[in-house]
Legacy VTK file of the C-alpha trace (Angstrom):
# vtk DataFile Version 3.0
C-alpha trace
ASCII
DATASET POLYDATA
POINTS 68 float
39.676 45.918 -31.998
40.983 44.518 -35.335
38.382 41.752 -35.328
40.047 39.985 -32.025
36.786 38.372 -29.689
36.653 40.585 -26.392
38.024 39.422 -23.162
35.861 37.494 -20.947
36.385 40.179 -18.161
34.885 42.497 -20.461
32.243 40.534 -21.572
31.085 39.792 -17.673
31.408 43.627 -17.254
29.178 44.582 -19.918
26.720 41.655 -18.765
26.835 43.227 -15.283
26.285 46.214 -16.687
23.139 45.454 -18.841
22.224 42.971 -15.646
22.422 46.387 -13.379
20.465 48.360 -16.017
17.741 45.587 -16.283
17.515 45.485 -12.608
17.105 49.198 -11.852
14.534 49.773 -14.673
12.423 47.123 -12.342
13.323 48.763 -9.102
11.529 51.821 -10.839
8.513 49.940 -11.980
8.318 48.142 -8.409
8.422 51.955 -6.738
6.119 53.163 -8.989
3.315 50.304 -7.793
4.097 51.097 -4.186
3.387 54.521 -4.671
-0.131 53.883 -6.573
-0.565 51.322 -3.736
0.230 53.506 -1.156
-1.664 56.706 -3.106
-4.888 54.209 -3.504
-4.577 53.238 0.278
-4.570 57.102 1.576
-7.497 57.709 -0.547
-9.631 54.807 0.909
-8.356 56.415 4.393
-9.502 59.909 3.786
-12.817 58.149 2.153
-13.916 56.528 5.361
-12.594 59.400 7.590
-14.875 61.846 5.908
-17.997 58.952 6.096
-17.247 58.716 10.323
-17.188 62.458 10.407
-20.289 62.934 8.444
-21.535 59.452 10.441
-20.537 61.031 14.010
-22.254 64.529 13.120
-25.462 63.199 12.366
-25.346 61.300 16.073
-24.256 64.196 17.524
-27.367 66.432 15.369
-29.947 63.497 17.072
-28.519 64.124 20.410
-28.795 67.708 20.405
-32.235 67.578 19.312
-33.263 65.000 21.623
-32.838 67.771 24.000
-35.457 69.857 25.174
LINES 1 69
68 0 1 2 3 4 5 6 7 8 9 10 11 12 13 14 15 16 17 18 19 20 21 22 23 24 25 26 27 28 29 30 31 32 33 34 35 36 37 38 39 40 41 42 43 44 45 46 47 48 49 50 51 52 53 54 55 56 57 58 59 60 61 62 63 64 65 66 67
């Protein structure tokens, strides 16, 4: 380059560039929260599924022995 200052089309091109890379690296962290969201939410699901099951067998275990 002989010491000359760069172009100011390449200058916006490499600050795109660095822009884009800046901006995808957040993407990824963003994605990566959603998923332990989501992952955290399906947990709590399966946790209170499994209580009403256990919940709805015990009523059920009353009824049948409330039956002569």
């Amino acid at each position: 380059m002989n010491g000359m200052p760069l172009a100011p089309s390449v200058l916006a091109l490499r600050l795109c560039w660095f822009l884009h890379r800046e901006a995808g690296e957040e993407r990824g962290s963003v994605a990566t929260e959603y998923g332990l969201l989501l992952a955290l939410i399906a947990l709590a699901i399966v946790a209170a599924a499994a209580l009403f099951g256990v919940a709805v067998a015990h009523l059920f275990d009353q009824g049948r022995s409330a039956i002569p």
